[in-house]
ROFI-562519 format. One line per 8 residues: number of its first residue (from 1); their letters; for each residue x, y, z of C-alpha. Coordinates in steps of 0.1 Angstrom, whole numbers. Layout:
! residues N
NUM) a) X:Y:Z  ...
This chain:
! residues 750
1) xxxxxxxx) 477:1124:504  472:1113:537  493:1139:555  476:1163:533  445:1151:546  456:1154:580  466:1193:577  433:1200:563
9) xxxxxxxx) 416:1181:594  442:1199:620  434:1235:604  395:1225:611  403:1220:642  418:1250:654  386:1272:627  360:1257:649
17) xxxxxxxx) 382:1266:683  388:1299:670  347:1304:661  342:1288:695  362:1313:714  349:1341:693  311:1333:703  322:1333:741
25) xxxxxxxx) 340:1366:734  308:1381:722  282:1365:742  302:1379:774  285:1416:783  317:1432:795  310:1462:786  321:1486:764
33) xxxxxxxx) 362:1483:752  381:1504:767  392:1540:750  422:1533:725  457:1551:728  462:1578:703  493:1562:695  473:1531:682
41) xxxxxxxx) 448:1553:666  472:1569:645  479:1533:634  446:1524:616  438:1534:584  411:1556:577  379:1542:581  348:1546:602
49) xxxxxxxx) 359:1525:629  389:1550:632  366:1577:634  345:1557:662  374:1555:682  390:1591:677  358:1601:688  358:1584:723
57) xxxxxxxx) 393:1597:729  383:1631:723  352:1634:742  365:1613:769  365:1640:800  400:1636:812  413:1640:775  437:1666:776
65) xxxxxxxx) 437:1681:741  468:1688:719  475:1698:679  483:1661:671  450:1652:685  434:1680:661  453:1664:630  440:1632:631
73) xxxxxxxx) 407:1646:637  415:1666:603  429:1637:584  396:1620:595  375:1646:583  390:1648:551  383:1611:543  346:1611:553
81) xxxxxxxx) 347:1642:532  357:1626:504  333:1594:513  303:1618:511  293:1603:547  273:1628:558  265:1619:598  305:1611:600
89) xxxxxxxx) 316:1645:586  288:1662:612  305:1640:639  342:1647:638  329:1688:634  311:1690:661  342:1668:681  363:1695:669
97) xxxxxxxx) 342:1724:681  343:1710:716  382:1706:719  387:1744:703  361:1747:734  384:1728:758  416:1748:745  395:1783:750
105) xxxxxxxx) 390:1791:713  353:1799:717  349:1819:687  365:1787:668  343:1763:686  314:1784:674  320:1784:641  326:1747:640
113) xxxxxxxx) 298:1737:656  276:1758:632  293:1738:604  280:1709:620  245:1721:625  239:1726:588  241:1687:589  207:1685:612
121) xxxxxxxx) 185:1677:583  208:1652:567  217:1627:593  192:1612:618  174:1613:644  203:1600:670  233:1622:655  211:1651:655
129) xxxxxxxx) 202:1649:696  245:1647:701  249:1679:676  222:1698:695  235:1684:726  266:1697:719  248:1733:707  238:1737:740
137) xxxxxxxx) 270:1729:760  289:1754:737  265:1782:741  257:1771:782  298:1770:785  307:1807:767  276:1822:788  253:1823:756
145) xxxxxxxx) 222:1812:778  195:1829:748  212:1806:722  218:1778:750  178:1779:758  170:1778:723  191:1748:716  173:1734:747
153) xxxxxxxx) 140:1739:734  149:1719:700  163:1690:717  130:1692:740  112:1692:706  136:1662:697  133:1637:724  98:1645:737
161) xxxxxxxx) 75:1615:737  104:1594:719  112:1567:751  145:1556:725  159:1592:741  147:1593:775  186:1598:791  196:1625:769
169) xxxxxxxx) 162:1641:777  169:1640:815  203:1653:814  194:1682:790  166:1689:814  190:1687:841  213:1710:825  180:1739:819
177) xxxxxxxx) 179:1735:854  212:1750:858  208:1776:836  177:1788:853  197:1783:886  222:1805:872  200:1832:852  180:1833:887
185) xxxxxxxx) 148:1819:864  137:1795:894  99:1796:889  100:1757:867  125:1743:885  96:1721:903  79:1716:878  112:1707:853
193) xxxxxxxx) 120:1684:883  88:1665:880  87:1656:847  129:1641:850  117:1623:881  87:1605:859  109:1599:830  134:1582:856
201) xxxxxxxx) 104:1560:864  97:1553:831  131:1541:826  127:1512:855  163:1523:863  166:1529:902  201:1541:899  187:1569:879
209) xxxxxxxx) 159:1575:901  183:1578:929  207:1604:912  179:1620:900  167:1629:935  201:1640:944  205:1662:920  169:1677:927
217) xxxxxxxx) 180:1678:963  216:1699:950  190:1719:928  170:1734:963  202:1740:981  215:1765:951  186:1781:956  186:1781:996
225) xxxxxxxx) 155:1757:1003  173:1734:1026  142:1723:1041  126:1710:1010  163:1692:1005  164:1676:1040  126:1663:1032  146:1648:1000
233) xxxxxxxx) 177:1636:1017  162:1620:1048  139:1592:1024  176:1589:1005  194:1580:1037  199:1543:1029  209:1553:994  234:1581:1011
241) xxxxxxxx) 252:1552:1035  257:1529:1002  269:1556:978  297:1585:975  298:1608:952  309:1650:954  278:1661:969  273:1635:999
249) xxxxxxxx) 293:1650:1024  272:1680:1016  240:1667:1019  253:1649:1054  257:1681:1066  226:1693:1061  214:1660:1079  232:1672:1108
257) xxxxxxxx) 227:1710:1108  183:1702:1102  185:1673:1131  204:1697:1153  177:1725:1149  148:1702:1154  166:1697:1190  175:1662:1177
265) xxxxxxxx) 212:1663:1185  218:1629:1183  214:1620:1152  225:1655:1141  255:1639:1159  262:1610:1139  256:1630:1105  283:1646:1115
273) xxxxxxxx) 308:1625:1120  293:1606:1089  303:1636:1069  342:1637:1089  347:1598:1084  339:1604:1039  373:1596:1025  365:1625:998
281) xxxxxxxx) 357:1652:1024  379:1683:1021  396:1700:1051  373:1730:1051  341:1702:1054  361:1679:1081  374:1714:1103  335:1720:1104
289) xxxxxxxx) 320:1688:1109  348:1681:1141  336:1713:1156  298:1708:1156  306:1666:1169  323:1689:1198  290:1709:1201  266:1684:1201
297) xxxxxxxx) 287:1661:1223  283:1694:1246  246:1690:1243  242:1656:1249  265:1652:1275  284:1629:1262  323:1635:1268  338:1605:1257
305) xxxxxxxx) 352:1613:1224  359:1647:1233  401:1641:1234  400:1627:1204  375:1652:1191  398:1681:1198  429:1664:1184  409:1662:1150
313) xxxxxxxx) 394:1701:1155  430:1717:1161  447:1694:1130  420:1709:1109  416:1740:1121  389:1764:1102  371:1786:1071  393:1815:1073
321) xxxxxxxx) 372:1835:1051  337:1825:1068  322:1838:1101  305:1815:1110  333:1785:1109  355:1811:1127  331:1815:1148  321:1779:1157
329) xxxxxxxx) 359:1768:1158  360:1789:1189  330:1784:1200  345:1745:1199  376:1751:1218  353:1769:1248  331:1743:1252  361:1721:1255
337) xxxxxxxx) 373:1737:1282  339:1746:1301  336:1704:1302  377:1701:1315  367:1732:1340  390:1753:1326  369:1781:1329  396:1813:1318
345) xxxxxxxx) 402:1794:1290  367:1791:1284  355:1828:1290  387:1839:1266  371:1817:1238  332:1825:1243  345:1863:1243  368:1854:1208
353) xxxxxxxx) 332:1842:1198  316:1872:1206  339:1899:1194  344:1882:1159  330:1906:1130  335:1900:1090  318:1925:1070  279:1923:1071
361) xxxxxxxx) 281:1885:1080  260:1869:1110  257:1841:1127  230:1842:1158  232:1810:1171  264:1809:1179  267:1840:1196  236:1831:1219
369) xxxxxxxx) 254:1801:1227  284:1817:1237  262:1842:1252  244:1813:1270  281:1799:1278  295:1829:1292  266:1835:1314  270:1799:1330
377) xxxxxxxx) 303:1806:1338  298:1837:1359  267:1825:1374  285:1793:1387  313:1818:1404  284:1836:1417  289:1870:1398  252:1873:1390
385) xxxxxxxx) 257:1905:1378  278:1894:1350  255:1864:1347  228:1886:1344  243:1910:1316  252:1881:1293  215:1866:1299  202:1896:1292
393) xxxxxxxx) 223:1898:1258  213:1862:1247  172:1874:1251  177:1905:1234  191:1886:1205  164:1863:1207  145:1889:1202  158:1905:1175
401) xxxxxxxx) 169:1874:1152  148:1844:1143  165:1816:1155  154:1777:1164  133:1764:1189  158:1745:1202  183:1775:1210  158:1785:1228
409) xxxxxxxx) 152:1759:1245  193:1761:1255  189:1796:1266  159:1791:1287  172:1758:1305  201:1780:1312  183:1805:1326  163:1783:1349
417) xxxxxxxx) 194:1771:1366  206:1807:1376  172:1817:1388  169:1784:1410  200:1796:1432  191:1829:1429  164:1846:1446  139:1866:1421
425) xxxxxxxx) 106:1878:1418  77:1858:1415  63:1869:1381  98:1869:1365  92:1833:1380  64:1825:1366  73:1847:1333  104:1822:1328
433) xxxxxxxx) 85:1789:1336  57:1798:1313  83:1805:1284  103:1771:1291  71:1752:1292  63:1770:1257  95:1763:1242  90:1728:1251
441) xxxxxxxx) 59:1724:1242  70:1736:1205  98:1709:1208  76:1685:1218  53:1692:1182  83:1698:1167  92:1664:1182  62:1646:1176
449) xxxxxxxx) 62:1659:1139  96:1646:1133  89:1616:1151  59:1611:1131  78:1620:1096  102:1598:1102  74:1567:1107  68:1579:1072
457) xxxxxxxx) 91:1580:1059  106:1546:1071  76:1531:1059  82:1551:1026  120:1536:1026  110:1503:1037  87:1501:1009  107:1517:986
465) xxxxxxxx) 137:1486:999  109:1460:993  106:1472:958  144:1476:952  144:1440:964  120:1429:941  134:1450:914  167:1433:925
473) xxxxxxxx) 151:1397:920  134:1404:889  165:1421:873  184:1389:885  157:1364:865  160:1384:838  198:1382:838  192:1348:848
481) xxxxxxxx) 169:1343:816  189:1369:794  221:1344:802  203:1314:795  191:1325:765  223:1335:754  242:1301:766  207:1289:740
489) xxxxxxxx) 224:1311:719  258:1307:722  251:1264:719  228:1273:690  257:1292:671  284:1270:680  265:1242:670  262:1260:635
497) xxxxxxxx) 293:1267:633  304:1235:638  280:1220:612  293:1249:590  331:1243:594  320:1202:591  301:1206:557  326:1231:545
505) xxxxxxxx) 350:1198:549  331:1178:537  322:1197:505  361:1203:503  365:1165:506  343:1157:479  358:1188:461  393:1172:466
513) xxxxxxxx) 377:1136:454  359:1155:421  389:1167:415  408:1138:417  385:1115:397  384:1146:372  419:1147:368  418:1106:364
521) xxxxxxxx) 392:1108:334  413:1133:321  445:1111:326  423:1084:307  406:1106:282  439:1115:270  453:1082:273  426:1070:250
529) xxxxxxxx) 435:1099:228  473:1086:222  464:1054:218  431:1065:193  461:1085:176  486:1057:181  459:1035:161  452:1063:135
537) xxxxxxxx) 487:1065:125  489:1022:124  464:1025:103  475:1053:82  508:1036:83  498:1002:73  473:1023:43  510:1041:29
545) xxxxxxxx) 521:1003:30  496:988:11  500:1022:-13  533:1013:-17  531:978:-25  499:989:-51  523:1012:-64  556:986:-65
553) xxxxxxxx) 528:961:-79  515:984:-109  554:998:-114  561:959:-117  530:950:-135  521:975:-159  558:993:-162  582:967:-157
561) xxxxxxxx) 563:946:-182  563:974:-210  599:982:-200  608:947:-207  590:946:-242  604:983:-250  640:964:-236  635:934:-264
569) xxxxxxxx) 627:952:-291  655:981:-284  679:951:-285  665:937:-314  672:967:-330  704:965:-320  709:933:-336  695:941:-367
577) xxxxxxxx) 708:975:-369  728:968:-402  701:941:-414  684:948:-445  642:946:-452  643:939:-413  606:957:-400  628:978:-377
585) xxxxxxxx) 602:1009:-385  576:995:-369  600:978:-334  605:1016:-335  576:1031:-336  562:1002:-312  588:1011:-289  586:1050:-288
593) xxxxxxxx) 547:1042:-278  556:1020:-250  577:1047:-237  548:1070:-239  528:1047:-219  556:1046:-194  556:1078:-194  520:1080:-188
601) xxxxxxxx) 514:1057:-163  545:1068:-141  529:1106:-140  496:1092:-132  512:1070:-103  536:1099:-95  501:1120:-98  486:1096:-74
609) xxxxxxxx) 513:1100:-49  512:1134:-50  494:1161:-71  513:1179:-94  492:1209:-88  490:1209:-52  526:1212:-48  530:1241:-78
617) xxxxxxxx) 495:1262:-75  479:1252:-42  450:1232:-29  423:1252:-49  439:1249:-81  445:1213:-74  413:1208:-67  396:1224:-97
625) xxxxxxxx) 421:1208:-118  412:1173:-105  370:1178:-109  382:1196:-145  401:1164:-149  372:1142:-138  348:1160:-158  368:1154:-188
633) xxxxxxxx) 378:1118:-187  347:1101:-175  316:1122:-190  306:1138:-159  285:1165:-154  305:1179:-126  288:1214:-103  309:1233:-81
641) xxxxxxxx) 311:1253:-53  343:1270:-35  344:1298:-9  373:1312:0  405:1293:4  426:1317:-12  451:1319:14  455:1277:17
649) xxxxxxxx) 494:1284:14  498:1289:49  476:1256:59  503:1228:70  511:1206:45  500:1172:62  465:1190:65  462:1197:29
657) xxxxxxxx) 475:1169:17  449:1149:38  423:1164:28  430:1164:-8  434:1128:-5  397:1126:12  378:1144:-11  399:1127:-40
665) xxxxxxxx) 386:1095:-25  353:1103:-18  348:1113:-60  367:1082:-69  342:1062:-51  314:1079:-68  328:1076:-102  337:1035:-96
673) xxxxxxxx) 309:1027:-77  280:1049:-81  273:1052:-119  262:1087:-114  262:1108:-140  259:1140:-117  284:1151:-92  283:1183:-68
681) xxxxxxxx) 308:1192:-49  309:1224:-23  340:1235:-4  335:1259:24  359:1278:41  351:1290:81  374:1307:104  387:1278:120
689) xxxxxxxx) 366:1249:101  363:1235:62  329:1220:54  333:1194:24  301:1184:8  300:1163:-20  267:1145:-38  256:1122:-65
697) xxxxxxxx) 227:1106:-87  238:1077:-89  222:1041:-73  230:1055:-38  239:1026:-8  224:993:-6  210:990:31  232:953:33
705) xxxxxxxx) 261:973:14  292:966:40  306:1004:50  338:983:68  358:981:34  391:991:32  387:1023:8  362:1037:37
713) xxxxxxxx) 383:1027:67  412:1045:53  387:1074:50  377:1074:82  408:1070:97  422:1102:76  390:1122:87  398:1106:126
721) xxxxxxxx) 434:1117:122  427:1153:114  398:1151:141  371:1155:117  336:1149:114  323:1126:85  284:1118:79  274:1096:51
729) xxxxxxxx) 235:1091:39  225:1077:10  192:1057:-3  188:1029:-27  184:1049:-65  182:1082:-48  221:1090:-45  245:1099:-21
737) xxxxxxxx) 262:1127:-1  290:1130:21  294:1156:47  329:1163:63  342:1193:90  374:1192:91  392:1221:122  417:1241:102
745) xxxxxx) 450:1238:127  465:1265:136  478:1285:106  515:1283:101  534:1321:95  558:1317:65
C-alpha cells in the first residue's frame, strides 16, 4: 500500500512539473512557431489544425509549389467539405487559387478563387478581408486592373473605419498605389498617401510609420518627383543609417545625386560611398556610386582616396546599356588622370565622353563637365584657341539645356581662370564677373535654403528621436508591466494548478480510503451474512432435531405403544388359535383397528414430514388440499385467494418446501391458539416475489403475549433463511394477520 502510495505521489510530482513547464512555455511571447515541413504535415490527421498549418506552408513566399503540395490541399478540402465548415473550405480554395497562380494557371486560379468568393457572405468579417485580399492580388497579378480596382474598393468598403483591420487596409492601399502607378492614374496618389500615413499613426507603430514613408518616397520616384522624395528621405536619414532593405541604396543615391546639385558635394560625397559600402548593393549601383566618389573628390579637392577609388571604379566597371553611366565611367577615368597630370590620357577620356551617343539619350551635365575639363587642359598648355572652342561649347549647352546652378557655377569658375591669364575685353570682363557673382549668389540662396531646411528638419528629426525615445520607454513599461503581469499570471496559474493537482490527490486519497473502508463494510456485511446464515441453518438444524425426536417420541409413544398391544393380542391369538369359546373375534377385530390407527398416525407423521401432495401435484394443489383439509377437520370457515403459481414446478425444492412449511405453521397457530372461527388466506404470485397473507377472528395477541416461543423462532428463522420479510399485527379480540414476501430464487430450467 505504501509503495502504491508512493507512485501516486511521484506521478504528482512530475503533473505539476509538467503544468509548470507548460505555463512558462506559454507565458513566453516567442513568436509565432515556425512553418511545419510538408513531410510532417502529411503526418497529422485531418483536422483544422492541419489545415492551419498547410496553409502557412503554402502561402509562405519562398514556397515553391509542387502536385503533392496540391493533394494535401485536396485531401484537406474534402474533409472540411464533408465537416460543412464553411470559412475552412473558403480558405484552402482560395490557398489553392494562389498556387495554380504561382504555377501560371491563371485561368485555374480564377476559377478557384471565384469558388471561394461565393463564401463572402458565409464566413466573417476576418476571412472575408483574406478572400478579397487575395481577389485583388489574382486580378492585380494577371493584369485585370478593372476587376483588381473593384476588389479594391470592397475591401476599402471592408476595413474602413474598423481599427481591428488597419494593416490589411494600408497594404491594400499600398497596393492601389501601384496600380495607379502602373495604369499612369497618378492624380490620388497624395492624397491615398495621406490617409496610410494617418492610419500608420493611428496604429502607434513607428516601424510602420517608417516603412510607410519609404514606400511614399519609392512611390514619387516611379513617377519621377525626386525632389519631393529627397524632402522625404532627408527627415528619414537616421532611420536610413539604422535600416536596409531593397530600396536603401536607392534612395542613398538620390541623397547624393540632390546634395551634389545643390553644390553640396560633400555630403553628396558621403551618400555615395554610403550607397558603395551597402552589403546588398548590386554591381551596376557600386560601378556608379565609385565613379561619382571620383567626381566629387574632383570637386572638393580632396585626392586622398583617389587610388583606392579607381581600383574599386575599374573592378566594377559600368551600365553598358545606359548613357549616362557610360558616360560618367569615363568621365571618372579623366578626371583621374587630369589630378595625376596625365593630361593625353585625360583629353582621350573627356573626348570618349563627348563623342558617346545611345539613341535619343542625354546627359548634359556630364558633357559640360567634360567640356569644362577639356577646356582646362588646353588653356593650361596655352592653346587658347582650343580653350576657347570647348568654352564656347560648354555655354552653348548651358544655353540650350537646363541644368544646375551648381554646374554653372563649375563652368563659370573655369572660365574665370582662363580669362585671368588671358588678356580680354573689358565688358566680356565684366559680362563674366556679373554672371559668376549671379551664379553665386543663386548658390548662396540655394545655400541658405538648404542650410535653413536642414535646421528643420534636424529639429523635425530630433524631435521626432525624442518621441521615438519616449515611445521607446513607454513601450519598455508596458513590456515591463505586460511581463509582470504575466509572471502575476503565470504565479497565479501555477499556483492553481498546484492547488488543483493537490486536491485532485487528495480527493483521490480519500477516494482510495472510501474505497477501502467500503470494501471493509462489505468484507463485514458479508461476514455477518455467513455467520447470520451460519446461525439460520443451527437453527434450522437444531428445529429438524427437535422434529425428529417429536417424531421418534410420537413413533415411540403413540405407535410403539399400539404396536405392542396389536403384538400381544396377535400372539395371544396365536396361543389360542385351536382354543375353543376363546373371544378371539373381538382380539381380532381389536387388532385390525390398531393397525388402522397405525396406519393413520404414520401417514399423518409421514404427512407432517412431507406432504403427500406437494411431492405428487405441486405446491398449489398442496396447498388447497391442506386449507380443504383444514376446513374439514376443524369447522373452519376457510376464504381463499391464489394468483398464479401455476408454473411452481420449476421453483427449487428447498424453497417450496419452506414455504409450505411457513404458511402450514402460521394456520396451525391460528387453529391451536386463536379460536377463530374465520380464516383468509391470499397467495400472490410477482415476478420475482410471493406475497403470503393470512388472517383470523379469533382473540388476536395479548400485548404481554411472549413472540420468543419456539414455534415463532423457527418461523422466523425459515422466513430469515429464504431472506424474507415477515410482519405480524394483531389486537386483543380483533384478530390477527400475518404478512410474508418471500424473493422467488432464481428459477431452475428442467
Amino acid at each position: 500500500m505504501r509503495s502504491k502510495s508512493f507512485r501516486i505521489f511521484k506521478l504528482l510530482i512530475l503533473l505539476i512539473f509538467f503544468s509548470i513547464s507548460n505555463v512558462a512555455i506559454a507565458q513566453n511571447p516567442g513568436g509565432r512557431p515556425p512553418i511545419k515541413d510538408l513531410s510532417e504535415i502529411k503526418q497529422m490527421p485531418a483536422s483544422a489544425d492541419k489545415i492551419i498549418h498547410l496553409v502557412r506552408y503554402a502561402r509562405n513566399p519562398s514556397m515553391i509549389y509542387s502536385d503533392e503540395l496540391k493533394v494535401e490541399i485536396e485531401e484537406v478540402l474534402q474533409w472540411a467539405k464533408d465537416q460543412k465548415i464553411d470559412d475552412q473550405i473558403a480558405n484552402l480554395t482560395a490557398t489553392r487559387a494562389i498556387i495554380e497562380l504561382g504555377l501560371g494557371n491563371q485561368e485555374l486560379a480564377v476559377s478557384y478563387i471565384k469558388q471561394a468568393e461565393e463564401f463572402l457572405p458565409k464566413i466573417n468579417d476576418f476571412q472575408a478581408v483574406s478572400i478579397v485580399s487575395d481577389l485583388t492580388r489574382i486580378y492585380s497579378r494577371i493584369s485585370n486592373f478593372e476587376k483588381a480596382i473593384l476588389y479594391f474598393d470592397k475591401m476599402e468598403a471592408l476595413t474602413k473605419d474598423k481599427p481591428q483591420f488597419i494593416l490589411p487596409r494600408i497594404a491594400h492601399l499600398k497596393n492601389r498605389i501601384n496600380i495607379d502607378i502602373r495604369t499612369g492614374n497618378t492624380a490620388k496618389l497624395k492624397a491615398n498617401y495621406n490617409i496610410i500615413l494617418k492610419l500608420a499613426k493611428e496604429s502607434n507603430n513607428p516601424d510602420l510609420l517608417k516603412n510607410t514613408r519609404f514606400s511614399y518616397a519609392h512611390a514619387l520616384l516611379n513617377i519621377r518627383k525626386e525632389d519631393e522624395a529627397f524632402e522625404i528621405l532627408k527627415e528619414l536619414i537616421p532611420d536610413l543609417d539604422n535600416s536596409t532593405n531593397n530600396q536603401t541604396a536607392q534612395f542613398f543615391n538620390i541623397l547624393s545625386r540632390n546634395y551634389e546639385a545643390n553644390g553640396d558635394y560633400k555630403n553628396a560625397l558621403i551618400y555615395a560611398e554610403k550607397e558603395f559600402n551597402l552589403p546588398i548593393a548590386t554591381t551596376q549601383q557600386k560601378g556608379n556610386s565609385v565613379n561619382k566618389m571620383i567626381l566629387l573628390s574632383y570637386l572638393l579637392k580632396n585626392y586622398n582616396n583617389l587610388d583606392k577609388y579607381i581600383v574599386e571604379h575599374r573592378k566594377f566597371g559600368m551600365d553598358e546599356n545606359n548613357l549616362f553611366s557610360r558616360k560618367q565611367y569615363f568621365l571618372a577615368e579623366s578626371r583621374y588622370y587630369h589630378v595625376k597630370g596625365k593630361t593625353n590620357l585625360a583629353k582621350r577620356n573627356y573626348k570618349k565622353v563627348l563623342n558617346l551617343k545611345m539613341g535619343k539619350q542625354l546627359a548634359p551635365t556630364l558633357d559640360i563637365a567634360a567640356l569644362t575639363g577639356l577646356a582646362s587642359l588646353y588653356a593650361k598648355e596655352n592653346k587658347n584657341d582650343s580653350a576657347s572652342l570647348y568654352f564656347k561649347k560648354a555655354e552653348n549647352s548651358l544655353k540650350k539645356y537646363p541644368v544646375n546652378p551648381a554646374t554653372r557655377l563649375i563652368y563659370a569658375n573655369s572660365l574665370k581662370e582662363f580669362n585671368q591669364t588671358n588678356k580680354i575685353s573689358q565688358d566680356t570682363l565684366i559680362k563674366n564677373l556679373e554672371q559668376e557673382m549671379h551664379l553665386k549668389d543663386t548658390l548662396y540662396q540655394m545655400s541658405l535654403s538648404k542650410i535653413t531646411h536642414e535646421l528643420a528638419t534636424k529639429y523635425r528629426v530630433s524631435e521626432k528621436e525624442k518621441a521615438l525615445v519616449i515611445a521607446k520607454k513607454q513601450q519598455q513599461l508596458q513590456q515591463l508591466e505586460i511581463k509582470q503581469q504575466r509572471q502575476r499570471n503565470w504565479l497565479i496559474i501555477m499556483g492553481a494548478t498546484v492547488a488543483l493537482l493537490l486536491l485532485t490527490a487528495l480527493a483521490y486519497i480519500l477516494f482510495q480510503r472510501k474505497k477501502q473502508a467500503t470494501l471493509l463494510h462489505n468484507a463485514t456485511v458479508n461476514d455477518l451474512r455467513k455467520q447470520h446464515r451460519i446461525d439460520i441453518m443451527d437453527t434450522l438444524t437444531e428445529a429438524q432435531e427437535q422434529e425428529k425426536k417429536r417424531v421418534a417420541e410420537r413413533l415411540h409413544d403413540e405407535v410403539g405403544a399400539m404396536i405392542s398391544i396389536a403384538n400381544l393380542n396377535i400372539n395371544s391369538l396365536q396361543k389360542d388359535i385351536f382354543s375353543t369359546n376363546v373371544d378371539a373375534e373381538n382380539k381380532l377385530k381389536v387388532t385390525q383397528k390398531l393397525m388402522s390407527d397405525i396406519s393413520e398416525t404414520v401417514r399423518n407423521i409421514s404427512h407432517t414430514l412431507m406432504p403427500i401432495a406437494l411431492e405428487k401435484y405441486g405446491f398449489k394443489a398442496a396447498i388447497l388440499d391442506l386449507l380443504t383439509a383444514i376446513k374439514t377437520a376443524n369447522r373452519l370457515s376457510v376464504e381463499h385467494v391464489i394468483e398464479g403459481l401455476d408454473h411452481t414446478e420449476n421453483w427449487p425444492q428447498n424453497f417450496t418446501l419452506s414455504t409450505y412449511r411457513i404458511i402450514q405453521e402460521i394456520v396451525n397457530n391460528a387453529i391451536k391458539h386463536a379460536e377463530a372461527s374465520h380464516l383468509f388466506v391470499q397467495l400472490i404470485e410477482l415476478d420475482n416475489a410471493l406475497t403470503i397473507y393470512i388472517e383470523d377472528n379469533g382473540k388476536g395477541i395479548e400485548q404481554d403475549h411472549d413472540e420468543s416461543g419456539a414455534g415463532m423462532k423457527l418461523l422466523e428463522t425459515n422466513i430469515a433463511y429464504l431472506s424474507g420479510k415477515l410482519e405480524i399485527k394483531g389486537e386483543p379480540n380483533q384478530g390477527t394477520f400475518a404478512l410474508i414476501e418471500l424473493p422467488i430464487p432464481n428459477i431452475v430450467e428442467l
